[in-house]
TILO-946841 format. One line per field, with one value per residue: chain; z, x, y of N, C-alpha, C, O in turn. Coordinates in steps of 0.2 Angstrom, whole numbers, plus 5000, padded with zeros to 4 digits. Atoms other than C-alpha are relative to their C-alpha. Example, Ala and Ser with C-alpha at 12.3 -4.5 7.8 and 13.67 -1.06 7.14 Angstrom:
BEGIN
chain = [A,A] .
nw = [5000,4999] .
nu = [5004,4996] .
nv = [4994,4994] .
caw = [5039,5036] .
cau = [5062,5068] .
cav = [4978,4995] .
cw = [5000,5003] .
cu = [5004,4996] .
cv = [5006,5005] .
ow = [5003,5004] .
ou = [5009,4999] .
ov = [5005,5011] .
***
This chain:
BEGIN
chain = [A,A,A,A,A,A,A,A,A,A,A,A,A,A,A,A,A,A,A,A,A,A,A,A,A,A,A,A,A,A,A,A,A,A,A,A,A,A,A,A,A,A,A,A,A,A,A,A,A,A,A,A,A,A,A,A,A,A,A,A,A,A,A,A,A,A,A,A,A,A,A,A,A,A,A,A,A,A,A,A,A,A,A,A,A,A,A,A,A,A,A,A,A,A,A,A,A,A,A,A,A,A,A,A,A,A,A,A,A,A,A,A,A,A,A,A,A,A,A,A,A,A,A,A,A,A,A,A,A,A,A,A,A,A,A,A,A,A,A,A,A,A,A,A,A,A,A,A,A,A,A,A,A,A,A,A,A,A,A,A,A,A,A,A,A,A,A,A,A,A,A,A,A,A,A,A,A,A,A,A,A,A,A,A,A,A,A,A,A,A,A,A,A,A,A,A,A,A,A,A,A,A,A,A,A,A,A,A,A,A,A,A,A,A,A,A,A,A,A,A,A,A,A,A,A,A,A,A,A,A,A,A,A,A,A,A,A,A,A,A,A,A,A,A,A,A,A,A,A,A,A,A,A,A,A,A,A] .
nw = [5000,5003,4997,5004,5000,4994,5002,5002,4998,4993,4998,4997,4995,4997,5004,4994,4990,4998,4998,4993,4994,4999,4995,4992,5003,4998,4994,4997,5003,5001,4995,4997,4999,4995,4996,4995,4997,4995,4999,5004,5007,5003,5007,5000,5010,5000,5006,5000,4998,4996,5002,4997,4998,5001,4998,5002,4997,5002,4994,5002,5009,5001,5010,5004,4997,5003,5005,5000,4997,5003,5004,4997,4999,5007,5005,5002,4998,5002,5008,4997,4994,4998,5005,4999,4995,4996,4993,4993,4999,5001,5005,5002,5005,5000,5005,5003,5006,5000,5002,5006,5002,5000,4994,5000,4999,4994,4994,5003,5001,4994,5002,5005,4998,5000,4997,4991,4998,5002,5005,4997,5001,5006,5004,5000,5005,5008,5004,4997,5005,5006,5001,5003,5008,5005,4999,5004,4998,5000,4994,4993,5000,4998,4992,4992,4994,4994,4996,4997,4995,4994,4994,4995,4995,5002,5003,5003,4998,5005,4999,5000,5004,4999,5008,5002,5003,5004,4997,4996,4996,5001,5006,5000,5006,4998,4995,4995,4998,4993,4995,4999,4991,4998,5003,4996,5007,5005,4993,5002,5009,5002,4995,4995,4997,4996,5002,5000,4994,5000,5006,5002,5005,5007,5000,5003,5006,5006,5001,4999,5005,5003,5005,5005,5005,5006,4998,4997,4993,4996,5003,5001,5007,5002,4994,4996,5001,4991,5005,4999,4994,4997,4996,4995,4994,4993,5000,4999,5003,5001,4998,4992,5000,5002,4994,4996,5001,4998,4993,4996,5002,4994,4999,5004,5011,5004,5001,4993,5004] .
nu = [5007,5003,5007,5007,5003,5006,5005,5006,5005,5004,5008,5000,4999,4996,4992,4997,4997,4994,4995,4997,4997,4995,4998,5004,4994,4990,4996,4996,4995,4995,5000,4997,4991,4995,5000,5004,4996,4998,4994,4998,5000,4996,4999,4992,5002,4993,4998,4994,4997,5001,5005,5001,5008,5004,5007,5004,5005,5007,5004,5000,5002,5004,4998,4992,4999,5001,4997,4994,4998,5004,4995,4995,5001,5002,4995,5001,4995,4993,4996,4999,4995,4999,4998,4998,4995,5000,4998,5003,5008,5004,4997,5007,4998,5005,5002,4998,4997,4994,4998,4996,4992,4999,5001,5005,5004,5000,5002,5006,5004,5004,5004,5008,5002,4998,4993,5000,5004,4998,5002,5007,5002,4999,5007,5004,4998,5003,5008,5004,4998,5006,5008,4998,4996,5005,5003,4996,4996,4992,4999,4998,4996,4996,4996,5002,4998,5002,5001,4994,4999,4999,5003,4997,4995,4996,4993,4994,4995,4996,5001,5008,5002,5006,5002,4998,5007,4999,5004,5005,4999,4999,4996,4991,5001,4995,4995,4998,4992,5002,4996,4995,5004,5005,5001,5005,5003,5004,5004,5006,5002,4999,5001,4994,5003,4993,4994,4997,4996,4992,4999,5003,4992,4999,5003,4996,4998,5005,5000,4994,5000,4998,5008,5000,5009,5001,5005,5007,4998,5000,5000,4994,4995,5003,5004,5000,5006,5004,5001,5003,5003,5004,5006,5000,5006,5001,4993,4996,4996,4995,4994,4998,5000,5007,5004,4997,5003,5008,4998,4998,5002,5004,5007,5000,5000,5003,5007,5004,5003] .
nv = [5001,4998,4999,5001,5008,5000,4995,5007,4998,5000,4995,4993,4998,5007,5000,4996,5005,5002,4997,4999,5006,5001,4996,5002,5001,4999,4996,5003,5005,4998,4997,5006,5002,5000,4995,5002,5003,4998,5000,4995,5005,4998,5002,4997,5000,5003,4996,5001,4997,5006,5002,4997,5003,4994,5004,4998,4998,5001,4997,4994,4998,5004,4998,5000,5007,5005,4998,5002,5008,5005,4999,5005,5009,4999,5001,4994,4993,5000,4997,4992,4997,4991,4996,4995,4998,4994,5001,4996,4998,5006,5004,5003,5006,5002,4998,5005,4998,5002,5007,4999,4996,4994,4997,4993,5001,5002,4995,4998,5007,5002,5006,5000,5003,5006,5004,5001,5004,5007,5002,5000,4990,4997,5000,4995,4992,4999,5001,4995,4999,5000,4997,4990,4997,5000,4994,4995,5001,5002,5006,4999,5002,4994,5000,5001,4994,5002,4992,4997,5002,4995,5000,4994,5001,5005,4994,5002,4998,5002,5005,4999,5004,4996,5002,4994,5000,4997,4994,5002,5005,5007,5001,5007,5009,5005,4994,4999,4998,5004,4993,5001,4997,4998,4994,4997,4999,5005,5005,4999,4997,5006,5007,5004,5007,5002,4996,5007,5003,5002,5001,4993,4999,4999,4996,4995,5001,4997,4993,4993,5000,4994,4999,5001,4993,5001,5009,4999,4997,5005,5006,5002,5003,5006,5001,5005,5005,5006,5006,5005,4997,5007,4999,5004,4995,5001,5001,5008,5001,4992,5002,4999,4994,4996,5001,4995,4993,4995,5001,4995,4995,4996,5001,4996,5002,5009,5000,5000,5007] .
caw = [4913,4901,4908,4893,4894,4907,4898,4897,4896,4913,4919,4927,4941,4945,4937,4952,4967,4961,4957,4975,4983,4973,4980,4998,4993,4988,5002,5011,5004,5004,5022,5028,5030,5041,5048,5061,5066,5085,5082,5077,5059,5051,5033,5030,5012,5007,4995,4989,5001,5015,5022,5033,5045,5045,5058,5056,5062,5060,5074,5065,5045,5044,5024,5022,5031,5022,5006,5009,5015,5000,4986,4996,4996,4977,4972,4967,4976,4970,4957,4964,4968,4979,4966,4977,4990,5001,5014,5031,5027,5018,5006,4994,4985,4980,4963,4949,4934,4943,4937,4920,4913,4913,4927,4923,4924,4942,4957,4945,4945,4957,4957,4946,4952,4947,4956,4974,4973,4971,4959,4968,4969,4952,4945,4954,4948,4931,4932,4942,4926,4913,4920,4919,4901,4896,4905,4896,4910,4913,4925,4939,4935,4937,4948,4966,4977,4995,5007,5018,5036,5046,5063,5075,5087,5078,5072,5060,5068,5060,5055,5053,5039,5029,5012,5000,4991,4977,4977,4985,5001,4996,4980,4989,4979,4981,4986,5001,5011,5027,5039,5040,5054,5061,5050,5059,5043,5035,5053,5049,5030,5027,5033,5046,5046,5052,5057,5056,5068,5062,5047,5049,5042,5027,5027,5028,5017,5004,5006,5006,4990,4976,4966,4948,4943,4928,4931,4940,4957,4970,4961,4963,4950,4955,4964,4977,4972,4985,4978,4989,5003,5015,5025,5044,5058,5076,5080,5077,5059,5063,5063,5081,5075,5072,5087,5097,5088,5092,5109,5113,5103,5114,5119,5114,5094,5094,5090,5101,5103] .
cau = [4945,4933,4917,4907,4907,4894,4883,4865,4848,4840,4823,4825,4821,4829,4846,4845,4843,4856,4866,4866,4867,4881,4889,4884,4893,4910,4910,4911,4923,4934,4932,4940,4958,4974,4967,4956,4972,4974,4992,5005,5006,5022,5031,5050,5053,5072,5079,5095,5101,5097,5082,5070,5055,5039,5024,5009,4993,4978,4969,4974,4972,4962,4962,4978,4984,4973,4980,4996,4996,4984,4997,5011,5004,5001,5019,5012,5027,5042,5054,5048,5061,5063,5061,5063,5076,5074,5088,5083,5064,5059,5063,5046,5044,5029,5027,5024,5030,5046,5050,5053,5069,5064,5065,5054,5038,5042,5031,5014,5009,4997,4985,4969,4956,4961,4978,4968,4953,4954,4947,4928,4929,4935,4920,4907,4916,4912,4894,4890,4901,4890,4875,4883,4890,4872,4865,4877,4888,4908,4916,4920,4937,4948,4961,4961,4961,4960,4951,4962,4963,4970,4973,4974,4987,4998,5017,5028,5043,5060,5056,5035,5027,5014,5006,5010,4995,4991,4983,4966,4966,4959,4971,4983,4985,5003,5014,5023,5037,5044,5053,5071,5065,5054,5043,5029,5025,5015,5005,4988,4988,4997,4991,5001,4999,5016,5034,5047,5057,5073,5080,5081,5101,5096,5083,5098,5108,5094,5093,5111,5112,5119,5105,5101,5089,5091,5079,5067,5068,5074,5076,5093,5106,5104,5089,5086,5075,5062,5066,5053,5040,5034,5018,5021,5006,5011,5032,5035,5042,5054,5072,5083,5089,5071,5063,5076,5071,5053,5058,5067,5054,5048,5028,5023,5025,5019,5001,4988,4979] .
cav = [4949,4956,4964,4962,4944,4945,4958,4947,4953,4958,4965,4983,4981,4962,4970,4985,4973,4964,4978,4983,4967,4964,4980,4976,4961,4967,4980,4966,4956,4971,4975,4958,4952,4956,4973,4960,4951,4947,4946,4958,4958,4962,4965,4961,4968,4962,4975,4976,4986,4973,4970,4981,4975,4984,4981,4986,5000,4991,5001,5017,5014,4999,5001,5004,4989,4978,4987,4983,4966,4961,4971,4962,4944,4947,4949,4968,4976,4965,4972,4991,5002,5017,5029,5044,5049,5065,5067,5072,5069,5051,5038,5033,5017,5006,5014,4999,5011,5010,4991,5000,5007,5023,5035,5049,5040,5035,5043,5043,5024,5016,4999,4995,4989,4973,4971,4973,4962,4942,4932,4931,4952,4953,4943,4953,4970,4964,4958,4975,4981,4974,4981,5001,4998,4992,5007,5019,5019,5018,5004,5001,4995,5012,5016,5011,5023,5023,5037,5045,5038,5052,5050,5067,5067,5054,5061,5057,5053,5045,5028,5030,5020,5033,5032,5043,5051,5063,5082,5074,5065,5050,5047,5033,5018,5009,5023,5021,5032,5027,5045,5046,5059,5067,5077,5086,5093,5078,5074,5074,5077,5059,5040,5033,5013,5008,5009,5001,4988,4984,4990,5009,5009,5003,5015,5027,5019,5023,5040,5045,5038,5049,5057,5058,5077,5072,5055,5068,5078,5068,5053,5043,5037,5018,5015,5002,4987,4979,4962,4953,4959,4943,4946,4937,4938,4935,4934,4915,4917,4935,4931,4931,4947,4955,4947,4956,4971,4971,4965,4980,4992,5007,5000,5015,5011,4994,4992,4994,4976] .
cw = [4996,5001,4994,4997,5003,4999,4999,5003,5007,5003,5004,5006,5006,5002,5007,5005,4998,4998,5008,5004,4998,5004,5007,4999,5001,5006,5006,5001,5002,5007,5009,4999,5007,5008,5008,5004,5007,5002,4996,4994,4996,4993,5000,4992,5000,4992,5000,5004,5009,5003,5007,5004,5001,5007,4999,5004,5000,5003,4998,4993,5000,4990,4998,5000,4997,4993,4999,4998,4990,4992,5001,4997,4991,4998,4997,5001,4996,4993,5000,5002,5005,4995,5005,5009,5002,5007,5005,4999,4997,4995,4997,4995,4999,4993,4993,4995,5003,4998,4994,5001,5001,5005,5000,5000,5007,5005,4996,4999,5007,4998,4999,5005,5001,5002,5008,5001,4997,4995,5000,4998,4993,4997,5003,4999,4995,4999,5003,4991,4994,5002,4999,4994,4998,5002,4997,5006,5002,5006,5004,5003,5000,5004,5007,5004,5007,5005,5006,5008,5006,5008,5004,5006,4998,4997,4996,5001,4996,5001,4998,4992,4997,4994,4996,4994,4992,5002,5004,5004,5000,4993,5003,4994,5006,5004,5007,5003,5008,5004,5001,5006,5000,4995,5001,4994,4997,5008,4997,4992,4997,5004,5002,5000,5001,5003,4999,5006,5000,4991,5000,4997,4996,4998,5000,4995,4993,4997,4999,4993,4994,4996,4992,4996,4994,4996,5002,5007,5004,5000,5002,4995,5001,5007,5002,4998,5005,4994,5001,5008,5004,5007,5007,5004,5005,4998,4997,4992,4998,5000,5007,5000,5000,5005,5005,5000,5003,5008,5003,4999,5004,4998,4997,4992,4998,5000,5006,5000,5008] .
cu = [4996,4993,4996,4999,4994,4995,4995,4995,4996,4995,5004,5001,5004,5008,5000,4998,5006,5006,5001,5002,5008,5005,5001,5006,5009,5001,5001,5008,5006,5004,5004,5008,5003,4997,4997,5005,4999,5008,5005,4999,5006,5003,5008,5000,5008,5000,5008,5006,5000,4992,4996,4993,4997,4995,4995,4993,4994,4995,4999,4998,4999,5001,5005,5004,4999,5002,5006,5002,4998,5007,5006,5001,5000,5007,4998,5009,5009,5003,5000,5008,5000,5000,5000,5003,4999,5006,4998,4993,4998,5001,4993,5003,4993,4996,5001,5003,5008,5004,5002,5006,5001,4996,4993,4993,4998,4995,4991,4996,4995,4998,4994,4995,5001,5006,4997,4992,5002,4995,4991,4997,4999,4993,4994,5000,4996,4994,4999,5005,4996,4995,5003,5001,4992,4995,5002,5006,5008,5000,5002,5008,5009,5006,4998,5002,4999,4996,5003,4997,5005,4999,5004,5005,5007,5006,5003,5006,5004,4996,4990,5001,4992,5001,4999,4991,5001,4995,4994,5002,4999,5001,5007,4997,5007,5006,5002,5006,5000,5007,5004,5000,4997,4996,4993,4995,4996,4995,4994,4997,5002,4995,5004,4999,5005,5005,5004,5003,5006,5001,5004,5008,5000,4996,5006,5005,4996,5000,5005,5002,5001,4994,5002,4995,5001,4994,4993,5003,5000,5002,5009,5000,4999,4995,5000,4995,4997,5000,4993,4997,4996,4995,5000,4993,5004,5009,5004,5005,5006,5008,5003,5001,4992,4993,5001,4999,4995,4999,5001,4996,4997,4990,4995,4998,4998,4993,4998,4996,5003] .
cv = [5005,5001,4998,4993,4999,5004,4994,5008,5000,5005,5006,4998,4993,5004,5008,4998,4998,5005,5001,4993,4998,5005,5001,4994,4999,5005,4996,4996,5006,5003,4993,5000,5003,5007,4996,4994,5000,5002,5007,4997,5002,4999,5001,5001,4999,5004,5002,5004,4995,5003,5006,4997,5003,4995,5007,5003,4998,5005,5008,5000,4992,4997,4998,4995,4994,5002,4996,4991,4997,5002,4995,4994,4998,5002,5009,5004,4998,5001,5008,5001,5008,5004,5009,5000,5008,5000,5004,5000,4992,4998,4997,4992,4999,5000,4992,5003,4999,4993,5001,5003,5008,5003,5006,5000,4995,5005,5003,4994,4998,4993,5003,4997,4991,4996,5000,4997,4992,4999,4999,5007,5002,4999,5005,5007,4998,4999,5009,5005,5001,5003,5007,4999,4999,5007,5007,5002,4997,4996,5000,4999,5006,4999,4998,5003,5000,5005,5000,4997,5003,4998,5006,4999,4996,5003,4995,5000,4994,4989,4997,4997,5007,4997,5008,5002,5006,5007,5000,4997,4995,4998,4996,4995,4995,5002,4998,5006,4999,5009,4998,5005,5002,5004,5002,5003,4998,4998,5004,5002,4993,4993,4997,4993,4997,5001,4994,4998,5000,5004,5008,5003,4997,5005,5007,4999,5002,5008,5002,4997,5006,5001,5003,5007,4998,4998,5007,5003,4996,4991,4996,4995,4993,4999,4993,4996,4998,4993,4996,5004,4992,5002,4994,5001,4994,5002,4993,4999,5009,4991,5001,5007,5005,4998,5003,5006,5001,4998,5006,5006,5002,4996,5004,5001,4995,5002,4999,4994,4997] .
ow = [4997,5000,4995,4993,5000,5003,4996,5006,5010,5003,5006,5008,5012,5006,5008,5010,5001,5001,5011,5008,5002,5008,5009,5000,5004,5008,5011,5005,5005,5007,5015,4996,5013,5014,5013,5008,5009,5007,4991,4992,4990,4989,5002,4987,5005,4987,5005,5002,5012,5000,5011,5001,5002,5008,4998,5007,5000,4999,5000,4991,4999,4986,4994,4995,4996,4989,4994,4994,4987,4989,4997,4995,4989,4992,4996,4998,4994,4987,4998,5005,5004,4993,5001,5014,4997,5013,5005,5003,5002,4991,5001,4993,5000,4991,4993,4992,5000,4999,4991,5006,5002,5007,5004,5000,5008,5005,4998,4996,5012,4993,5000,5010,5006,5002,5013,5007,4994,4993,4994,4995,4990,4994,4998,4998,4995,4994,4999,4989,4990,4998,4994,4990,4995,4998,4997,5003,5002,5010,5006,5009,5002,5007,5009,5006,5008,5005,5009,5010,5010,5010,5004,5008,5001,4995,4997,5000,4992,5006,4996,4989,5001,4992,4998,4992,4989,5006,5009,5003,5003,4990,5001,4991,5012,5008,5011,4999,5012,5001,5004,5012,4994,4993,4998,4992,4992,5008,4994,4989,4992,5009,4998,5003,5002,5003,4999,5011,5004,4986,4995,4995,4993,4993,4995,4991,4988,4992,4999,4991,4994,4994,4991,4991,4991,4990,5001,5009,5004,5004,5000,4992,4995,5013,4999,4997,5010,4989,4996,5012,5001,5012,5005,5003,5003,4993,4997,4993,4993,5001,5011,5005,5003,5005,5008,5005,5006,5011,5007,5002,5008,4993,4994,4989,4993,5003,5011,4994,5010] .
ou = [4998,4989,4991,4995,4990,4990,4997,4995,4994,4996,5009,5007,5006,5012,5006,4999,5011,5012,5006,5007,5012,5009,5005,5012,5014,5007,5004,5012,5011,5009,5006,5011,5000,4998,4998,5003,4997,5011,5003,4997,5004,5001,5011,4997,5011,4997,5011,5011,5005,4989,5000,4988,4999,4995,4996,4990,4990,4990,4995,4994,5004,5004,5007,5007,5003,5003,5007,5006,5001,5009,5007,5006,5002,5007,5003,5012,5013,5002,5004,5012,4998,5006,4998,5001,5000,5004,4997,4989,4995,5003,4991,5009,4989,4992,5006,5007,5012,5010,5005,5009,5006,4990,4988,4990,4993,4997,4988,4990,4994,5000,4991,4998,5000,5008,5000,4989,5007,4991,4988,4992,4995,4990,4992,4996,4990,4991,4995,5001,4994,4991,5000,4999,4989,4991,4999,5009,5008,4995,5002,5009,5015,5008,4992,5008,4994,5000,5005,4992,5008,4993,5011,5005,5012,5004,5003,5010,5001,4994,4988,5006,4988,5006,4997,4987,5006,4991,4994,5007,5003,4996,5013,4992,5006,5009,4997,5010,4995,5012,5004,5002,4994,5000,4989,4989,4994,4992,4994,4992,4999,4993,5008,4994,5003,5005,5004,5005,5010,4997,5007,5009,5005,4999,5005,5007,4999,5001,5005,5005,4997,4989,5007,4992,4997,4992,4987,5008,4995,5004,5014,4996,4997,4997,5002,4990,5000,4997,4990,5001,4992,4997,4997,4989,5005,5011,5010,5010,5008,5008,4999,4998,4992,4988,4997,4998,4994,4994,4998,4998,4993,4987,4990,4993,4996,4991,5001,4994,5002] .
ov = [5011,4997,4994,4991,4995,5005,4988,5013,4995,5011,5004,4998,4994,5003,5010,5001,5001,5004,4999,4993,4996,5002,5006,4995,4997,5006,4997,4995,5004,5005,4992,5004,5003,5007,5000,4991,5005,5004,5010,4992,5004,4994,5006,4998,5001,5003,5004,5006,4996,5008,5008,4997,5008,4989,5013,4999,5002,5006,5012,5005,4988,4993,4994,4992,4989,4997,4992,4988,4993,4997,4991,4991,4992,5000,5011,5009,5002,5000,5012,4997,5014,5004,5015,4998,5013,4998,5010,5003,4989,5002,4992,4990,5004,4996,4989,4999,4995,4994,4996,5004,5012,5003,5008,5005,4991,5011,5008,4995,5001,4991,5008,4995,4988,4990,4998,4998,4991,5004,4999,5009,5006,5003,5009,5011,4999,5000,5011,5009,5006,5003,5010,5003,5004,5010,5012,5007,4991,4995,5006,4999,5005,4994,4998,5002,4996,5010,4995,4999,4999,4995,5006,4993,4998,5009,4989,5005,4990,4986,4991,4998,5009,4993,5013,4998,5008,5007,5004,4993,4992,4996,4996,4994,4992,4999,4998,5008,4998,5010,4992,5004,5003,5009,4999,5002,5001,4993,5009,5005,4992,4994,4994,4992,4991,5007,4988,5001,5001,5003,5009,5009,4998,5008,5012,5003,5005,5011,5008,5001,5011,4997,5006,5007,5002,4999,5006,5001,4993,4987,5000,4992,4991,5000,4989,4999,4996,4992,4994,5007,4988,5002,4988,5006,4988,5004,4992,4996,5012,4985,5005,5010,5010,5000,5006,5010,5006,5000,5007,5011,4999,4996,5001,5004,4994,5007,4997,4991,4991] .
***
């Protein structure tokens, strides 16, 4: 989509109501979806290492959650690989440069603004777009970053769903890593918005994976693909195995709700 389709002449002061109202607007738009579930809301991502289930913290990273899901539903994730293996601390993925050939531009990608609004969002970016270029100002189409949703007391223990960020606190995008154990060291500096149910042997199968410094630190020699990530809410489409799972998960870890 092309913002300067939508550049038109508009009176001063019409063209900043409707800037704001548009803005008013998409913070709503963007403030809707999964996070308002009454039900759980779970993600099975099926990567060629087998398949691993995720549920999810709406109650702790509201944001994040709806991040996910909306990347998710979006086809955003599939074709990622893990492109970083740590053992004894965490296995990331999420990254979209990873779906190229080359490893060394892995662990620096993120989404645009345009891989995490719909079709509705996108359009009012672009008119609130055209009115900054005609004012001499840049867009609003950027990275999409998320602000950090820290929650105090909460641990990283093996298994924990956080989002991986960059030197600022709110510089998530797509990034994920999920704790192969405990790492007390990340509590309160990462966002927590999940863990996982079932899966947490392929999660170590991942990491024990041989590695590759060559590709990049941490990096393994063949990474794991997420073929396919699928967005459930409530338990009615788990498998027998994965209902068992969240059956026997300590209460404790499931969402609050």
């Amino acid at each position: 989509m092309r913002p300067e389709k939508f550049v038109t002449a508009m009176p001063a002061r019409r063209g900043k109501r409707f800037l704001v109202f548009s803005l008013v607007i998409l913070a709503t738009l963007l403030g809707a979806a999964f996070a308002q579930a009454a039900d759980p809301v779970f993600a099975r991502m099926e990567t060629g290492a087998g398949n691993i289930l995720l549920v999810f913290y709406p109650e702790l990273a509201p944001n994040h959650v709806n991040n996910f899901v909306f990347l998710a539903e979006t086809g955003f994730y599939d074709g990622t690989k893990f492109h970083r293996i740590v053992p004894g601390f965490v296995i990331q993925g999420g990254d979209p440069n990873s779906k190229d050939a080359d490893p060394r531009n892995d662990g620096m990608g993120g989404p645009t603004m345009t891989d995490v609004l719909n079709d509705e969002e996108l359009e009012l970016v672009a008119q609130v777009n055209a009115m900054l270029a005609e004012k001499g100002y840049a867009g609003l189409d950027g990275p999409a970053n998320l602000k950090a949703e820290f929650s105090p007391g909460e641990k990283h223990i093996r298994g924990t769903l956080s989002m991986a960020r960059g030197p600022s606190d709110d510089s998530a995008g797509s990034q994920f890593f999920i704790c192969v154990a405990a790492t007390p060291q990340l509590d309160g500096k990462y966002t927590i918005f999940g863990q996982v149910v079932a899966g947490m042997d392929v999660a170590d199968t991942i990491v024990g994976a041989e590695q590759n410094p060559a590709a990049g630190r941490d990096a393994p020699r063949n990474p794991v693909v997420i073929n396919k990530v699928t967005i459930m809410v409530g338990t009615g489409d788990l498998t027998e195995s994965e209902k068992a799972a969240w059956d026997e998960m300590p209460a404790e870890l499931k969402p609050a709700g």
